[in-house]
C-alpha positions in Angstrom: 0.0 0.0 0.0 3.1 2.9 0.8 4.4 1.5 -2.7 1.3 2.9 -4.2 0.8 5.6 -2.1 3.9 6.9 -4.0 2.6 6.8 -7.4 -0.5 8.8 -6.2 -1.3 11.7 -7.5 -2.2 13.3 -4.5 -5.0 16.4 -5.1 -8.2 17.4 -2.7 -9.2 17.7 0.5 -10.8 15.7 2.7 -12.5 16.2 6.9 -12.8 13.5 8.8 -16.4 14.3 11.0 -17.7 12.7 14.1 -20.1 15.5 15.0 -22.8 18.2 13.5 -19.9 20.7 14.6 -17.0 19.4 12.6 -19.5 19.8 9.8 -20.1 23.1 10.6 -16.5 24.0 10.7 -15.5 21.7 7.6 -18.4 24.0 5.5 -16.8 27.2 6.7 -13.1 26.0 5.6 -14.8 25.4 2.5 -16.7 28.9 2.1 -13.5 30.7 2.8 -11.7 29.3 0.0 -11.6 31.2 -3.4 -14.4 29.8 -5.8 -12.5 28.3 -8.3 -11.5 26.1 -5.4 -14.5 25.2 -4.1 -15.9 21.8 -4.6 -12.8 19.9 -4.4 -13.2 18.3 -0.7 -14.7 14.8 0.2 -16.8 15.3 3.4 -16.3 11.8 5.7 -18.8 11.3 8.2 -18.1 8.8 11.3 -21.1 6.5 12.6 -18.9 6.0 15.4 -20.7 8.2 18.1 -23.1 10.2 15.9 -26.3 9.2 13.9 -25.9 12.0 11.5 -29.3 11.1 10.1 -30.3 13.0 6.6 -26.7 15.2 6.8 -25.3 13.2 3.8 -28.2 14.3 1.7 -28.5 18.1 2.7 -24.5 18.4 2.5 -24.7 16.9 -0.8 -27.4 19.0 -2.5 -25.2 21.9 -1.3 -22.6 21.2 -3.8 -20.1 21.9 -1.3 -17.9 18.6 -1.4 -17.7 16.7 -4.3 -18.9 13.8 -2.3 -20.5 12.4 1.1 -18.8 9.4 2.5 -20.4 7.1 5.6 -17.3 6.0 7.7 -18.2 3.1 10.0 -15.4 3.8 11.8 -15.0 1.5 15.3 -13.1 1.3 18.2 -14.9 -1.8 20.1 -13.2 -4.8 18.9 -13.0 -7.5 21.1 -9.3 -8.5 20.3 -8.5 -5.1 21.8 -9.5 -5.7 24.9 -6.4 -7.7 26.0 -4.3 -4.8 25.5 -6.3 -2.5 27.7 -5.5 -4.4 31.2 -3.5 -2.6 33.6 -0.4 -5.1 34.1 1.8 -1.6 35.8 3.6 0.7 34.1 6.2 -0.6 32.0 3.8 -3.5 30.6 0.8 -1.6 29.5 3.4 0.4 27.3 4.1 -2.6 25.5 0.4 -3.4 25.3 0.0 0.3 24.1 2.5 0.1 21.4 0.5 -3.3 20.0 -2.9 -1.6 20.5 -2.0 1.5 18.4 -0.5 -0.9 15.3 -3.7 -3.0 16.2 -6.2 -0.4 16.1 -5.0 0.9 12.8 -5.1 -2.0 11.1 -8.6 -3.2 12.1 -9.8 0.4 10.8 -7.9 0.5 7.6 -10.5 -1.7 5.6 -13.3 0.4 7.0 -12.2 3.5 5.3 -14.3 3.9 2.0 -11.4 5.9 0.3 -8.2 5.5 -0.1 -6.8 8.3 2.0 -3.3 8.5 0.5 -4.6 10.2 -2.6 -5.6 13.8 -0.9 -3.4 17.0 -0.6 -4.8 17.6 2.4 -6.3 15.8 5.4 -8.6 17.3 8.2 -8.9 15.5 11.6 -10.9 17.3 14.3 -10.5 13.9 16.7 -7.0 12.4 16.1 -7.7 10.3 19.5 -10.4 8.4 17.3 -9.6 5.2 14.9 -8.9 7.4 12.1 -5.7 8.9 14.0 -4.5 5.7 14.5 -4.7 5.0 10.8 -3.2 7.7 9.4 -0.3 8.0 11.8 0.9 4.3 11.7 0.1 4.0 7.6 2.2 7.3 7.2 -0.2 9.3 6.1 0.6 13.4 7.1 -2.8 15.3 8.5 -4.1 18.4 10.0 -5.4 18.1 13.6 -7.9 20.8 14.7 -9.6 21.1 17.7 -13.1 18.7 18.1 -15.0 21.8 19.2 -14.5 25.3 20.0 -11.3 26.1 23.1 -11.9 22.5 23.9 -7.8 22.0 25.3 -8.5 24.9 27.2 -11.1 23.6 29.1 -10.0 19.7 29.0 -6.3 19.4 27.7 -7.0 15.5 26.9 -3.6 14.6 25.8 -2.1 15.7 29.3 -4.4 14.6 31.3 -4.8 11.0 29.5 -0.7 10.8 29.3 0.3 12.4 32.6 2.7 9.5 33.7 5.9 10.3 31.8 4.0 13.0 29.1 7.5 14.0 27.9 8.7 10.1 27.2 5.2 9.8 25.6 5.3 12.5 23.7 8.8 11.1 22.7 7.4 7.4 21.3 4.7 9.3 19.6 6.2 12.1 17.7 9.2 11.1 16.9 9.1 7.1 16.6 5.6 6.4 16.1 5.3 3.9 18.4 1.9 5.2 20.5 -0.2 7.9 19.8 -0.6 11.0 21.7 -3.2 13.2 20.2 -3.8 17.0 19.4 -0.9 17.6 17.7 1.9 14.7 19.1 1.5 12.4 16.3 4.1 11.7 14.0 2.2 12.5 11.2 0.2 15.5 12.4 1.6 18.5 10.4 -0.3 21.0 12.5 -3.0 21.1 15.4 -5.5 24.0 14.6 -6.8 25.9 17.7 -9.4 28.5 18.2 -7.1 30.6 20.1 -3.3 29.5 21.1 -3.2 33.3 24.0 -5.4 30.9 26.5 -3.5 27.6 26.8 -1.5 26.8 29.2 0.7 24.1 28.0 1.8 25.1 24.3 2.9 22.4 21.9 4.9 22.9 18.8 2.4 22.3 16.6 -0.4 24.2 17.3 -1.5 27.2 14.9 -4.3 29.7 15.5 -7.2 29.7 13.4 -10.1 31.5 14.7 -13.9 30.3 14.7 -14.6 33.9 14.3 -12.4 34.6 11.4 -14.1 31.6 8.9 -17.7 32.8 10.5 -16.6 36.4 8.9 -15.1 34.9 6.1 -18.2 34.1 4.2 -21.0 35.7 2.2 -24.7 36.1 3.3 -25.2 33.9 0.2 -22.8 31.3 2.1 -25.1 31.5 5.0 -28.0 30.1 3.3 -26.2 27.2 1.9 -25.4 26.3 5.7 -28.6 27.0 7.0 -30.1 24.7 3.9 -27.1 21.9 5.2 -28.3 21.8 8.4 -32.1 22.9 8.7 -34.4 19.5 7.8 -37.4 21.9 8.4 -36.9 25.6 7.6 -40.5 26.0 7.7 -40.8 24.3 11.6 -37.3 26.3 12.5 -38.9 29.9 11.6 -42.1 29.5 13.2 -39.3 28.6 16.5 -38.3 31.7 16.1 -41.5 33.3 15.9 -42.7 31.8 18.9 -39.5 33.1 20.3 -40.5 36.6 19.3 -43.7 36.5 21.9 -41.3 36.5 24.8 -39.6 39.3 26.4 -36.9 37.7 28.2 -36.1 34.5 26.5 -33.5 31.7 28.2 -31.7 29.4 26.1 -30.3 26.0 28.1 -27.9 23.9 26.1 -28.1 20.2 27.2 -24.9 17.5 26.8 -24.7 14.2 27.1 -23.6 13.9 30.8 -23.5 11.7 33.2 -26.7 8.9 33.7 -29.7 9.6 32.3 -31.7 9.7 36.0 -29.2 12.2 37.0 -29.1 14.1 33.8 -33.0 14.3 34.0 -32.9 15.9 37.4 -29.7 18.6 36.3 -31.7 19.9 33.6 -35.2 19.9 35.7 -33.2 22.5 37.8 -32.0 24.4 35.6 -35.2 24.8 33.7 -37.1 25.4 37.4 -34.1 27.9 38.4 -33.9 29.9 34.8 -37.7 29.9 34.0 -37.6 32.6 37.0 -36.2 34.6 34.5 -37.9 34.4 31.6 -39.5 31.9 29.1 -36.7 28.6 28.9 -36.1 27.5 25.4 -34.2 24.1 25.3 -31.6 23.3 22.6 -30.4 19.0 23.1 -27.2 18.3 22.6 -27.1 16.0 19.3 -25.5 13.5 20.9 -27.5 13.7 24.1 -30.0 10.6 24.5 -32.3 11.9 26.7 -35.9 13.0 25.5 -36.4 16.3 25.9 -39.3 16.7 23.9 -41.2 13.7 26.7 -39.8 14.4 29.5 -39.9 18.8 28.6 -43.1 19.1 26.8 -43.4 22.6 28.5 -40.8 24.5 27.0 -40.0 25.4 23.7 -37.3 23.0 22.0 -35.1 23.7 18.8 -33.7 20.4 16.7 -31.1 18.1 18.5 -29.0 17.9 14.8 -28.3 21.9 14.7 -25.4 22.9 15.3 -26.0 26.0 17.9 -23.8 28.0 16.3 -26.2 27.8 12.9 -28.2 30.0 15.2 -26.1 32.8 14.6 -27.4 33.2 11.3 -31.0 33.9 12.2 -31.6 37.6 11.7 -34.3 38.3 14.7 -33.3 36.0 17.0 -32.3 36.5 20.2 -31.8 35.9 24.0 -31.3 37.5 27.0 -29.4 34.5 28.3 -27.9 31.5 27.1 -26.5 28.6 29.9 -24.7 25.8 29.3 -22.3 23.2 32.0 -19.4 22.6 29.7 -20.1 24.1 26.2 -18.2 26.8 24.6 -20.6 29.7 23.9 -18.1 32.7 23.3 -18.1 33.3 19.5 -23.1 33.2 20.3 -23.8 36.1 18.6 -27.6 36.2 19.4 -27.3 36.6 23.4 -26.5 39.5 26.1 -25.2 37.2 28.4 -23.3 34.1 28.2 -22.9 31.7 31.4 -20.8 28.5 31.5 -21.7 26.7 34.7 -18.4 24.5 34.7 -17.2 21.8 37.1 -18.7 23.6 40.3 -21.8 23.0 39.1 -21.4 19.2 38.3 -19.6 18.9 41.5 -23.4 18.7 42.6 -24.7 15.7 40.7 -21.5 14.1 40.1 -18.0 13.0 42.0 -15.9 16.1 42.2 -13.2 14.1 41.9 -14.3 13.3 38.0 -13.8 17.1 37.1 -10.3 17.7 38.7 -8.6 18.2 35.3 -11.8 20.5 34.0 -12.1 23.6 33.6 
């Protein structure tokens, strides 16, 4: 296969999804690229934690990319779990080194295109399968950030390598032999980050490209063709709105997927109870988030699971007084007065403390 990878013409782009956001920010690398360029990109989409539903289709009749892949990318394969015992220190390395050469080889005949043939290779998860792949079949890639100041807020490839980071660091970058993600890999050329000022541990690879600058980047005509990706009911999504329109004070709460469902349940019951003092509570679910809103919430208004909140940003009109979230980014929100991030106090309440020592 490296034989002829060689005799590739490599040409293209292609981003490697596994959420509605990576879309989001995949369409807006697109839309700030000269027109003449336009069109050239192969859009991947993971089933690994996402059902992305009808996205294929709407990204499609876009004419954004010049195609819409599925990727039934996996990480639960039952010969992997011998390599995931602790047997101390020095032995799970070894098992480590075998689970990364492991791993990419059970995901290499999953891919449904040959990934040696593009220019240019976007990864917003290199932690996922499809790092694994490209690092150990030599294949170079772009890391970016999974969602907006995420290492700010969770520096994931610390906190998952603490024991000996600089050694592992070592065996990743520079021999291949494990993985370290967001921007350790061998093969990573760069790891994209909203915004490098706020970090506290810097690695070499990171470069700063803004959320804000591709949102400014593109035309009002641009907008349309991301509302039309990721809107399955325009219709049902303006009359939202509307309805928004009736209220005053309006209160947006964004739900995630935490903790159990029984727990999660209550955590967003308070919230609603606690915020509806203010104002009329809209809900906006997580799309990855399993519980049902629309059951167990039938009292306040709800917007679609699949949108991306950020798409939000291009409804003229609409507007909040508030918008709350636990661990969500919501600085680049255009559309509210007041932003507030509950963080790891909060979830200090429902959860073990102890499981939000490394977040912010």
């Amino acid at each position: 296969m490296r034989n002829r990878a060689k005799q590739l013409k490599k040409e293209g782009r292609a981003y490697v999804c596994h959420t509605y956001y990576q879309v989001y920010v995949s369409i807006l690398k697109e839309l700030n690229l000269p027109e003449a360029e336009r069109g050239k990109a192969t859009l991947l989409l993971s089933t690994m934690s996402t059902n992305f539903e009808e996205m294929k289709q709407r990204a499609e009749s876009t004419g954004i990319f010049e195609s819409v892949l599925m990727y039934p990318e996996r990480r639960d394969f039952p010969e992997l779990a011998k390599y995931q015992t602790d047997h101390g220190q020095l032995l799970n390395l070894f098992s480590r080194i075998k689970y990364t050469k492991k791993m990419a080889a059970l995901n290499a005949p999953l891919l449904p295109v040959d990934m040696h043939k593009f220019r240019d290779i976007w990864v917003y998860c290199d932690a996922d399968p499809i790092g694994y792949y490209l690092n150990q079949y030599r294949i170079p890639y772009h890391a970016a950030e999974d969602a907006t100041n995420t290492i700010y807020f969770f520096d994931e490839a610390w906190s998952f390598n603490k024991g000996c980071f600089k050694l592992k660091t070592i065996l990743s970058s520079k021999f291949n032999l494990i993985l370290v993600h967001n921007g350790y890999g061998k093969y990573c050329i760069d790891m994209e980050v909203n915004d490098i000022s706020i970090l506290n541990r810097k690695c070499p690879k990171y470069v700063e490209v803004p959320l804000r600058r591709l949102e400014d980047g593109i035309s009002e005509k641009d907008k349309e063709l991301i509302v039309r990706a990721f809107v399955r009911n325009p219709d049902e999504l303006y009359k939202q709105i509307s309805e928004c329109d009736k209220h005053t004070d309006k209160i947006l709460i964004l739900t995630e997927p935490l903790c159990d469902l029984d727990t999660r349940k209550q955590l967003f019951t308070d919230l609603c109870k606690e915020y509806s003092k203010e104002g009329q509570v809209f809900i906006k679910p997580h799309p990855r988030d399993e519980l049902d809103y629309r059951k167990e919430f039938p009292e306040y208004p709800q917007f679609d699971s699949t949108i991306p909140m950020e798409i939000l940003n291009y409804f003229t009109g609409l507007h909040f007084k508030k918008v709350v979230g636990i661990w969500t980014e919501m600085k680049e929100l255009r559309f509210a007065d007041e932003i507030v991030r509950l963080g790891a106090k909060f979830m200090d309440k429902y959860e073990d403390p102890s499981v939000h020592c490394d977040v912010i």
